[in-house]
C-alpha positions as CSV (number, residue, x, y, z in Angstrom):
1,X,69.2,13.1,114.7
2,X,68.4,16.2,112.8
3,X,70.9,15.0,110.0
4,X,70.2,11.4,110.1
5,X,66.4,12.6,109.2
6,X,67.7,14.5,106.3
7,X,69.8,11.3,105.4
8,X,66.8,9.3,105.3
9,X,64.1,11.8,103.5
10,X,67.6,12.1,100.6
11,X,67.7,8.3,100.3
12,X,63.7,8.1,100.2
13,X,63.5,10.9,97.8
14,X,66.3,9.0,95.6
15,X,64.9,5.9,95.9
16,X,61.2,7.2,94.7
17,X,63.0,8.7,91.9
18,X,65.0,5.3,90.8
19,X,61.7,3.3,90.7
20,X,59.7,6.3,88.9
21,X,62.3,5.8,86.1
22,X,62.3,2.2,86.5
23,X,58.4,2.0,86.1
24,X,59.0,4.6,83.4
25,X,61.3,2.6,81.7
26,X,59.5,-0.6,81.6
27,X,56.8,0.8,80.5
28,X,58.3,2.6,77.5
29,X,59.8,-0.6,76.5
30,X,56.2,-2.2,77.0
31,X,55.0,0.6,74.5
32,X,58.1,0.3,71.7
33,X,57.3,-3.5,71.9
34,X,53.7,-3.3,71.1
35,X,54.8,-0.2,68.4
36,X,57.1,-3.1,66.9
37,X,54.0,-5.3,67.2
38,X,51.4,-2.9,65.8
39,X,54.4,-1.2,62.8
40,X,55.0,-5.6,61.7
41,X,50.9,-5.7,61.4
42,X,50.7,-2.4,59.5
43,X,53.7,-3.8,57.5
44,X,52.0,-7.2,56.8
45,X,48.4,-5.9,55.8
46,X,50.1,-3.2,53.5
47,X,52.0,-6.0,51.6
48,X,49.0,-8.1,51.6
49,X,47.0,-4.9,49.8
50,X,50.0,-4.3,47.3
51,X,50.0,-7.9,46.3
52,X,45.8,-7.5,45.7
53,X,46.9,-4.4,44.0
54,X,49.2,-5.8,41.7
55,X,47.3,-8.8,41.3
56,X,44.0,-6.4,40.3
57,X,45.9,-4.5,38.3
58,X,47.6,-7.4,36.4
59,X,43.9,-8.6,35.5
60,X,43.1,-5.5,34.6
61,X,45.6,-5.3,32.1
62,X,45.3,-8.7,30.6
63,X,41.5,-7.4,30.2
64,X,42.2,-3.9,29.2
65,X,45.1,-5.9,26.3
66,X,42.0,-8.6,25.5
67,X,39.7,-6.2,24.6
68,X,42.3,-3.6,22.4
69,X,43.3,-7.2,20.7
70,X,39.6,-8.2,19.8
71,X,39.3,-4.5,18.7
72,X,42.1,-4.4,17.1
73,X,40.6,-8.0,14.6
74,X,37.1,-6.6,14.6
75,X,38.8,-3.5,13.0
76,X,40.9,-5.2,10.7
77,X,38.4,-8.2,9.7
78,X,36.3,-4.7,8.6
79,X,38.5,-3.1,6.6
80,X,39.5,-6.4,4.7
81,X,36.1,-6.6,4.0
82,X,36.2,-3.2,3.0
83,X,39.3,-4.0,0.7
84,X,37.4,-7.4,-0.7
85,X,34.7,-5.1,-1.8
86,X,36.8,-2.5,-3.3
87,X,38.6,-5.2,-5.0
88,X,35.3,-6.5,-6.6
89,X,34.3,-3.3,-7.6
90,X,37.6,-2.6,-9.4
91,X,37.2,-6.0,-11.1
92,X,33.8,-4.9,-12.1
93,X,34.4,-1.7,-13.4
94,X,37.6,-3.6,-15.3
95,X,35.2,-6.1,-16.6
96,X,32.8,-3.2,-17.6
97,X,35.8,-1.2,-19.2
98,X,37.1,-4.2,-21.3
99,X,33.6,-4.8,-22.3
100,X,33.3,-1.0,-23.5
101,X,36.7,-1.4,-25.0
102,X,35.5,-3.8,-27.0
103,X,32.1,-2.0,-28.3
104,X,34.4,1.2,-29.1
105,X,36.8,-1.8,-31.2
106,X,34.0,-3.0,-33.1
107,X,31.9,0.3,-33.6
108,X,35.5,1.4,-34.6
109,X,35.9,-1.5,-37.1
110,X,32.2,-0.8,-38.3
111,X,33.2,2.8,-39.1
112,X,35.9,1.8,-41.2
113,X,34.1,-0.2,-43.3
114,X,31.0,2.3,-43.4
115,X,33.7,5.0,-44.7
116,X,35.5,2.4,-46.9
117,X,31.6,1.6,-48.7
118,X,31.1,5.6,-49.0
119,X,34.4,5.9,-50.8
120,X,33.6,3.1,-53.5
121,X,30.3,4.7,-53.2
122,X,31.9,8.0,-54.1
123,X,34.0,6.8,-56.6
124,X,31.3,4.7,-58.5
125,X,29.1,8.0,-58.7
126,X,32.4,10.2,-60.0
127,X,32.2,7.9,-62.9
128,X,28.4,7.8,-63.5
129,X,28.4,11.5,-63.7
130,X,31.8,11.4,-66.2
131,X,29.2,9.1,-68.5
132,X,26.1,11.1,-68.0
133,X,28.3,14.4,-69.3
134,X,29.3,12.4,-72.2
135,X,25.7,11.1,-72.8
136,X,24.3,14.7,-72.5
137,X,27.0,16.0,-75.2
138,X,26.2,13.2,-77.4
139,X,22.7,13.9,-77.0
140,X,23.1,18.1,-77.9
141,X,25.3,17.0,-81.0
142,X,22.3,14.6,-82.4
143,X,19.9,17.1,-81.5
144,X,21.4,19.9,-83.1
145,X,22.0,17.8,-86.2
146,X,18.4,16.5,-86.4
147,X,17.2,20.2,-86.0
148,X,19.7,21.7,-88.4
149,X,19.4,24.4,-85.8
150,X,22.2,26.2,-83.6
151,X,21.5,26.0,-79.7
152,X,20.4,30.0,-80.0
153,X,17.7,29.2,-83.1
154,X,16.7,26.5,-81.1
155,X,16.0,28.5,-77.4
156,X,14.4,31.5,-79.7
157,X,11.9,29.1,-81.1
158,X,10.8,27.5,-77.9
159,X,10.9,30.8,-75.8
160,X,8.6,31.8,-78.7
161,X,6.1,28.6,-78.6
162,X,6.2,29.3,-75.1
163,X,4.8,33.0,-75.4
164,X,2.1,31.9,-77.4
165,X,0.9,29.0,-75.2
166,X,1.4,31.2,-71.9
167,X,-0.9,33.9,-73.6
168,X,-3.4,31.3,-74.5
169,X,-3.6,29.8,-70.9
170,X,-3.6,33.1,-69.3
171,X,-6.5,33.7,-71.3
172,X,-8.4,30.9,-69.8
173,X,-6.9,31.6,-66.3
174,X,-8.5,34.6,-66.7
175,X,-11.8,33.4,-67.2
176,X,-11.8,30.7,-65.0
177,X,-11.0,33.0,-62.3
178,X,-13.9,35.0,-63.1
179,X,-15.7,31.9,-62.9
180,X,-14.3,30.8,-59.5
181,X,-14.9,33.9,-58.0
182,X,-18.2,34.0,-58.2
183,X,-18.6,30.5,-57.1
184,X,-15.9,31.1,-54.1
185,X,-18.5,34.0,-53.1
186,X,-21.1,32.1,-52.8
187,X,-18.6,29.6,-51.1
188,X,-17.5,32.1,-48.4
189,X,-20.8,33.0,-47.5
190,X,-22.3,29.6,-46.7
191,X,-18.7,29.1,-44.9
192,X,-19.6,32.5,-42.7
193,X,-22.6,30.8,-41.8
194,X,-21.2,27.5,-40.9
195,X,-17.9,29.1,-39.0
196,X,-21.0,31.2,-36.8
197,X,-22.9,28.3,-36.2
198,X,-20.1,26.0,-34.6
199,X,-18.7,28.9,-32.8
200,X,-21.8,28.7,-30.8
201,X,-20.5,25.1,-30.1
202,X,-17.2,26.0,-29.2
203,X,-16.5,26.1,-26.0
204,X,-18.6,23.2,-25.5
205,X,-16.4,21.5,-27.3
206,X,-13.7,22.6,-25.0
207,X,-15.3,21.6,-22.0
208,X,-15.6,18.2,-23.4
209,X,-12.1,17.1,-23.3
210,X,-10.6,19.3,-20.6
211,X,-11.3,20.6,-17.0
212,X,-8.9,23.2,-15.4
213,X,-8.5,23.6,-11.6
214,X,-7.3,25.8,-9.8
215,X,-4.7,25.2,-7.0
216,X,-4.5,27.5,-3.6
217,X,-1.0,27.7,-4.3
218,X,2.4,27.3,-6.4
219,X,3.2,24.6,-3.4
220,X,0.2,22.6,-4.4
221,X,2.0,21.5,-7.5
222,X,4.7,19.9,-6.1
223,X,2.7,17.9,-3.5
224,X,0.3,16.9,-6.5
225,X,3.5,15.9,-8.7
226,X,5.2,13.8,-5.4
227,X,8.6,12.4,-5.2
228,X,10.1,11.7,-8.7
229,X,6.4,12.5,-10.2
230,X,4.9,9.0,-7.9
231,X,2.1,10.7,-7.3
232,X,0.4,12.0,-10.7
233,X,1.2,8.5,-12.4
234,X,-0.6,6.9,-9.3
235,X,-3.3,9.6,-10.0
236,X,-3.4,8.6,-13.8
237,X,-3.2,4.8,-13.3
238,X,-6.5,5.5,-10.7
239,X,-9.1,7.5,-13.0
240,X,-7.6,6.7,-16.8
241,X,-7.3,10.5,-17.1
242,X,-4.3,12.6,-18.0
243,X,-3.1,15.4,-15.3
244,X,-1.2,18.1,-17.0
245,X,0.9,20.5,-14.9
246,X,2.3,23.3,-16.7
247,X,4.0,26.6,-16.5
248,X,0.7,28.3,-16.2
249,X,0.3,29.3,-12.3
250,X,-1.8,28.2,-9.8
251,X,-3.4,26.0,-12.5
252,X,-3.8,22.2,-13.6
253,X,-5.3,20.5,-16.5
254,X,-7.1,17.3,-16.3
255,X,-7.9,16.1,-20.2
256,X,-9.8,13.0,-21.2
257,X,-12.4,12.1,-23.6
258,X,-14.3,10.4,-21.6
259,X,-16.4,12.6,-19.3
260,X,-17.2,10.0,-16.3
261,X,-13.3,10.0,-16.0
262,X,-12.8,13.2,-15.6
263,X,-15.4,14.1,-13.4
264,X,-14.5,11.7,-11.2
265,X,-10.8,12.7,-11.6
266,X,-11.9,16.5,-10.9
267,X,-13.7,15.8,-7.7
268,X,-11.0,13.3,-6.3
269,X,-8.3,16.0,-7.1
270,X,-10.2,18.7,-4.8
271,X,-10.9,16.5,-2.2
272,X,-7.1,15.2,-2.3
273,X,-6.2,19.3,-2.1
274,X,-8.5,19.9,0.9
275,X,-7.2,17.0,2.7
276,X,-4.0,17.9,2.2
277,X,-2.7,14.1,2.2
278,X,-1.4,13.5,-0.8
279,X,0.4,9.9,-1.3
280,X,-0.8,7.0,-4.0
281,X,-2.6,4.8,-1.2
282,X,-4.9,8.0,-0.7
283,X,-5.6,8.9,-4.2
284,X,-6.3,5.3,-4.6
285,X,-8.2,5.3,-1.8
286,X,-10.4,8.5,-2.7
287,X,-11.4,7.7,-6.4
288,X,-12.9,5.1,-5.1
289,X,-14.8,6.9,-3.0
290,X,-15.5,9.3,-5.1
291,X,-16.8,6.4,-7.5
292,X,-19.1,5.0,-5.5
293,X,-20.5,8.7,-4.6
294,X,-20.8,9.2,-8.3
295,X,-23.1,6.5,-8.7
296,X,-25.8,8.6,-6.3
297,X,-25.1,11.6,-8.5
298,X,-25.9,10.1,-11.3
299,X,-29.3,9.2,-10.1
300,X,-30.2,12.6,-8.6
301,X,-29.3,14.1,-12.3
302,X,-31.8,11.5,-13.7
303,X,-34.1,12.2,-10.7
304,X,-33.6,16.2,-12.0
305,X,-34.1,15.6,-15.8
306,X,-37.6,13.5,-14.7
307,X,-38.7,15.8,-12.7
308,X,-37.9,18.9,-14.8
309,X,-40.4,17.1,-17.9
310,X,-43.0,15.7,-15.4
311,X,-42.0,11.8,-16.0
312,X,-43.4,10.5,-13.1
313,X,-43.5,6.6,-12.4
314,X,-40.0,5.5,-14.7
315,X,-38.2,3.1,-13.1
316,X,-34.8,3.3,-10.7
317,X,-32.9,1.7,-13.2
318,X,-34.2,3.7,-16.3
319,X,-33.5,6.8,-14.2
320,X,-29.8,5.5,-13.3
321,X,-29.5,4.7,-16.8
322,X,-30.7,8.8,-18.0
323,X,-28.3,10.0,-15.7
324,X,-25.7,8.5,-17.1
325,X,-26.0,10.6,-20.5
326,X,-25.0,13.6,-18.7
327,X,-21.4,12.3,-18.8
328,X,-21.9,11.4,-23.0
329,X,-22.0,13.3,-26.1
330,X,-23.5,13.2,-29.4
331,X,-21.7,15.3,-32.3
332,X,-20.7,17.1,-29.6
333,X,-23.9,17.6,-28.1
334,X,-24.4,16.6,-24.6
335,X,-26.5,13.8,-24.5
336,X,-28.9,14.8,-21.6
337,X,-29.7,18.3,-22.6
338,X,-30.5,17.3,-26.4
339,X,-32.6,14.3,-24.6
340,X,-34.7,17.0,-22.0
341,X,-34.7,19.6,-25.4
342,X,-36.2,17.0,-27.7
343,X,-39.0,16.3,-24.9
344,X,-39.9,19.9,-24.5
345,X,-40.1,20.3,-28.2
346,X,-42.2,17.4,-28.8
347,X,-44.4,18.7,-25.7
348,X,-45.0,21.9,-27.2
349,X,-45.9,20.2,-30.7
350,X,-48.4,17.7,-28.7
351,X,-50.0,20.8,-27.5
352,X,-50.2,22.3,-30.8
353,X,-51.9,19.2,-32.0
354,X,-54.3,18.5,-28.9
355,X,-52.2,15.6,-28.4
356,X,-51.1,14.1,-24.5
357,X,-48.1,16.2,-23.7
358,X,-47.2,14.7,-20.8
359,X,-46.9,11.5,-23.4
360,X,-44.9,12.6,-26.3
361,X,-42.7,14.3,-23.4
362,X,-41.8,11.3,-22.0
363,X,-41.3,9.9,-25.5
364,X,-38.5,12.5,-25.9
365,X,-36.9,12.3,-23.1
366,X,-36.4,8.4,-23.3
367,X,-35.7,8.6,-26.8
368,X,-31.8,8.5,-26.4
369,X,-32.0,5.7,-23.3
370,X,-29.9,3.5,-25.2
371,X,-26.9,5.6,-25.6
372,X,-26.3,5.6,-21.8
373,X,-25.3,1.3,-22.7
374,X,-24.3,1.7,-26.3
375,X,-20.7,1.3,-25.6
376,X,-21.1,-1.5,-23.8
377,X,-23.8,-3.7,-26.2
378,X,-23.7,-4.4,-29.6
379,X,-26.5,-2.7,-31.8
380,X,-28.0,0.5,-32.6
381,X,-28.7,2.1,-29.8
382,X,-32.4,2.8,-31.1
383,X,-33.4,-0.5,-30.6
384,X,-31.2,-1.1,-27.6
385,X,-33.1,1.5,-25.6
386,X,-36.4,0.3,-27.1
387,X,-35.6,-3.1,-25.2
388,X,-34.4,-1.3,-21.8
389,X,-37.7,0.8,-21.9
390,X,-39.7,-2.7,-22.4
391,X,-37.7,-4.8,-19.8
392,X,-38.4,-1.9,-17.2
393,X,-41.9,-1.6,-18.0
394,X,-43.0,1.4,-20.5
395,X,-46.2,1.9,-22.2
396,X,-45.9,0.5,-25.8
397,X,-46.3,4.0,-27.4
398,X,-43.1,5.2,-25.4
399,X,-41.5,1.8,-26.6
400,X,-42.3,2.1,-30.0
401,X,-41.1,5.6,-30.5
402,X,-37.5,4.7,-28.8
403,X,-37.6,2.1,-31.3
404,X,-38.6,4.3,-34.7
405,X,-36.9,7.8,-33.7
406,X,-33.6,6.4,-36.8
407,X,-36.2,4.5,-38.3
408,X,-35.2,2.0,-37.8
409,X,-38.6,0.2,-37.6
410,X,-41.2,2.3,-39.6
411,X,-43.2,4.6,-37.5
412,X,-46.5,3.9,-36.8
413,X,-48.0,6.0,-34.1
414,X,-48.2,10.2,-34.1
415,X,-45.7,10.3,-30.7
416,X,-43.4,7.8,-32.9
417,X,-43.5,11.1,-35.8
418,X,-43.4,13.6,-33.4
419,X,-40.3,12.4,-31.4
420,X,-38.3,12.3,-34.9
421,X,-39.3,15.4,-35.8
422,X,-38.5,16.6,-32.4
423,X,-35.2,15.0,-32.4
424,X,-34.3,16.3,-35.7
425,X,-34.8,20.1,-34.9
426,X,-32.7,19.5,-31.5
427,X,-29.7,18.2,-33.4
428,X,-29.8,20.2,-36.4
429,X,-30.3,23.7,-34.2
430,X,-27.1,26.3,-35.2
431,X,-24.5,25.0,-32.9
432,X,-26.0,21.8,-31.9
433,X,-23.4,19.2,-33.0
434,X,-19.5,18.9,-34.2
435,X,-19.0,16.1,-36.3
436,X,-14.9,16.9,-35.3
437,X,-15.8,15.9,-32.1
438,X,-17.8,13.1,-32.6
439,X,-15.2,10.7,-34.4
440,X,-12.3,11.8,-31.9
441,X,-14.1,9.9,-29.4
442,X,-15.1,7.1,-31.4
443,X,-11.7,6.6,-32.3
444,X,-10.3,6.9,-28.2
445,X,-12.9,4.0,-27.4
446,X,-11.9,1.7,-30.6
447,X,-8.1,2.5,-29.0
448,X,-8.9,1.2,-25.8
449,X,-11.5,-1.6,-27.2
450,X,-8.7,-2.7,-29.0
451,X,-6.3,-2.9,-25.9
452,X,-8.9,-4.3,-24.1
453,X,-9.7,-7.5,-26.1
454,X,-6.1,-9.1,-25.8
455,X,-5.6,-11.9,-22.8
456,X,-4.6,-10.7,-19.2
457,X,-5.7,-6.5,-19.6
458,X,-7.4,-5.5,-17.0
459,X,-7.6,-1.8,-18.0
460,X,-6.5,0.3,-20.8
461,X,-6.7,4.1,-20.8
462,X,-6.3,6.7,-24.2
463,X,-4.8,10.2,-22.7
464,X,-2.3,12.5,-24.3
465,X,-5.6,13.4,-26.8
466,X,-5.3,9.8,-28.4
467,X,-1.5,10.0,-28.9
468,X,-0.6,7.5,-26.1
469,X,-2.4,4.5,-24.2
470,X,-1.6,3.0,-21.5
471,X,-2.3,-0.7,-20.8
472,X,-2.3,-2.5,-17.4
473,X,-2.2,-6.2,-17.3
474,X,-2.6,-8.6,-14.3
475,X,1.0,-9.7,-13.1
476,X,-0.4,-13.0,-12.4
477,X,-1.3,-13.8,-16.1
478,X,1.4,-11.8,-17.9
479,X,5.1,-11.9,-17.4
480,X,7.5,-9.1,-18.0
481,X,8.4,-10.9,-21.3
482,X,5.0,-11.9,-22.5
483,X,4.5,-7.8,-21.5
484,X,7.0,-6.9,-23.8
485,X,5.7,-9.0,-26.6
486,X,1.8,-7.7,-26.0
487,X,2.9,-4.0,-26.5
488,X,4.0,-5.3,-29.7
489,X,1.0,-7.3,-30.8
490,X,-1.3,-4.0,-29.8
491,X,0.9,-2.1,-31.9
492,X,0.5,-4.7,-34.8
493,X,-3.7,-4.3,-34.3
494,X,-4.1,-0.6,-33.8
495,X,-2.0,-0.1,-37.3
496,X,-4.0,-2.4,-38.9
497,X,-7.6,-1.3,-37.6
498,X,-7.6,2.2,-36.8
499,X,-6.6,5.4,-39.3
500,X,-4.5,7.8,-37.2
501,X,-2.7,11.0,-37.7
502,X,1.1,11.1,-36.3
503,X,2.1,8.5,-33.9
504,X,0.6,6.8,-31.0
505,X,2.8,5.5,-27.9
506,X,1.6,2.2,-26.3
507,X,2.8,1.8,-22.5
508,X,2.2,-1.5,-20.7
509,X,2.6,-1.1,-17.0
510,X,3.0,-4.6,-14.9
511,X,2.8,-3.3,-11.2
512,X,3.2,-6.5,-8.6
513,X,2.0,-5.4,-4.9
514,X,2.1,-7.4,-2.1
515,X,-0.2,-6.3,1.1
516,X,-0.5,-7.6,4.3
517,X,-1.4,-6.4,7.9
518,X,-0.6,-6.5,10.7
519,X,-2.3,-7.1,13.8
């Protein structure tokens, strides 16, 4: 029993065993199954992404080779363009070297023939100095058998004729040096006097045809010049007035006859330096501001000169008008001063008389009126400022001595006498006037007057002292052509009307500028 118990707990312990490995064993072929299952999945999804890859990679590729190919044409349509241009610049520059080929041919040709001329040349002067020799031999062998005399006798005779006529003329050198001396004494000393009395006009003189002004800085110049000198012709083709920039530091010369100009070129270059914008739309821009502010100037300097002789009640315009002759000169005389001098004199010799003062003062002072327009109308300027004072309502006695200060209508009235008399001793004062002066401008406006009456000027402007004048046209009426021919035709005139020394340069500018704005 005992063993039959072990017998069956062996067999059940065996039998538990078997169908532990049994379950084992199915279900480790259960697993390697699904493994198979799950590896052939794995398998098929990795083959599908490879074939994507390949596929991705292929595109990529074709892509990748598209856009090295279009490169590759955009790169080589360039540089045959490059090479097309090269190629027409070296046909250019053949063309251009075959044409200077044939310039240094013909000047070559032209050489020859020049030196070809001077050797006949040459050779025809050899032989006309062989026949002058024999001519001049000829000549001494009739001469010496004429004379009868050797060539010795004959240079003893004349050396001796010679002494005798040199002794008689030093004899009356002698006494007309004497002579000339005492006349170049009294000579000098009228000269001394002259020499002192325009020194006292001398630096007036000066300041009638230049202005310097001084810059912060060296910089300054540069700015004032501008790229490839832009600025200073802008500056010039704006007031008419010529800027000079020299070696001298810190220092610029503006120079012009005409003293409106250069004011009004002075005051624009210090407002352009303070600024500190310096470009031609702004120098443009600031002349004519500086322009119209001149204007207002000028009427507070007639305001001034009124005021300082009592003139009360003369008219707006009148007053623009005196104003005006602060900027012009007379002999070189400034035109306002010798006008408010000429009043206080003829004041003082009213008052003298027990004559109106305040009258014969404003007879002075309105004496010259018609210099301030004289430029501008034809006439003297006597009679011209005779009308003005009429048109703007002075009393007859003012009118008439305006009218009679030249003479040219016979005074009739004591102010009439006294304002020529006054006028007289205020420009012939030591150091009043310089004729020198005088006729320089006179001949700087005929320069421009001349310029200005051809077709299509707009402006003309005498700098450089009267030794060059610009000319700017409108580039709607003239063409580059027809600009060429005017410079010309002014060139033609001024030789025939005006009496110059040296040379004068004539530069017409045609500037074409198109503007628009935007918005």
């Amino acid at each position: 029993m005992v063993w039959t118990a072990v017998a069956y707990s062996f067999i059940a312990v065996v039998a538990g065993v078997a169908i532990g490995y049994g379950i084992r064993l199915v279900q480790s072929r259960k697993s390697l199954a699904s493994a198979e299952v799950r590896s052939k999945q794995l398998l098929e999804e990795a083959t599908r992404q490879a074939q994507s890859t390949a596929k991705q990679a292929q595109l990529e590729a074709k892509e990748q080779l598209h856009q090295l190919r279009q490169e590759f044409e955009d790169k080589t349509k360039e540089r045959r363009s490059e090479l097309g241009q090269l190629e027409k610049r070296l046909h250019q520059r053949e063309e251009l070297l075959d044409r200077k080929l044939e310039q240094l041919d013909r000047k070559e040709k032209e050489s020859s023939e020049r030196d070809r001329q001077f050797r006949v040349q040459e050779q025809s002067l050899k032989v006309k100095d062989e026949q002058l020799g024999q001519l001049i031999a000829e000549e001494k062998e009739k001469l010496k058998a004429v004379s009868g005399l050797s060539p010795d006798e004959a240079k003893q005779l004349l050396i001796a004729r010679l002494e005798q006529d040199c002794r008689t003329e030093a004899g009356l050198t002698i006494k007309r040096i004497e002579e000339d001396t005492r006349k170049q004494a009294q000579d000098s000393s009228r000269r001394i006097l002259v020499e002192t009395m325009q020194r006292c006009a001398a630096e007036f003189t000066v300041e009638s045809t230049t202005a310097v002004i001084q810059l912060p800085n060296e910089d300054m110049k540069g700015r004032i010049i501008g790229r490839e000198g832009r600025n200073i012709r802008a500056f010039e083709l704006a007031t008419g007035v010529d800027l000079i920039v020299d070696d001298t530091p810190d220092v610029v010369t503006l120079s012009s006859f005409d003293t409106v100009r250069r004011e009004i070129a002075r005051q624009s270059i210090e407002r352009l330096m303070s600024d500190g914008r310096i470009h031609p739309a702004r120098i443009e821009e600031v002349v004519e501001k500086v322009k119209k502010e001149f204007a207002q100037h000028i009427l507070q300097e007639g305001e001034k000169a009124m005021n300082e002789l009592g003139a009360h009640g003369v008219n707006a315009e009148l007053i623009k008008l005196m104003g005006r002759l602060r900027y012009r000169t007379s002999y070189g005389q400034n035109v306002l001063v010798h006008c408010k001098e000429t009043g206080y004199l003829a004041g003082m010799i009213a008052a003298e008389l027990g004559l109106d003062q305040r009258l014969a003062r404003r007879c002075g002072l309105l004496h010259d009126i018609g210099k301030a327009v004289s430029h501008e109308v034809e006439g003297p300027h006597a009679i011209i400022g005779a009308e003005l004072a009429k048109k703007y309502g002075e009393a007859p006695e003012v009118v008439h001595a305006i009218e009679a200060h030249h003479e040219d209508v016979a005074p009739s009235t004591v102010y009439a006498v006294l304002t020529i008399i006054a006028d007289s001793i205020s420009g012939s004062r030591p150091g009043a006037r310089g004729d020198t002066l005088e006729n320089y401008v006179k001949r700087l406006q005929a320069l421009e007057s001349i310029c200005d009456s051809f077709s299509g000027v707009e402006k003309a402007y005498a700098i450089q002292a009267g030794r060059e004048v610009r000319v700017i046209v409108q580039p709607e009426r003239v063409t580059d052509l027809e600009a060429i021919a005017l410079s010309r035709e002014i060139k033609r005139k001024v030789e025939s009307s005006i009496e110059f020394p040296g040379q004068i340069k004539i530069t017409v500018i045609r500037e074409t500028r198109s503007i628009e704005y935007a918005r």
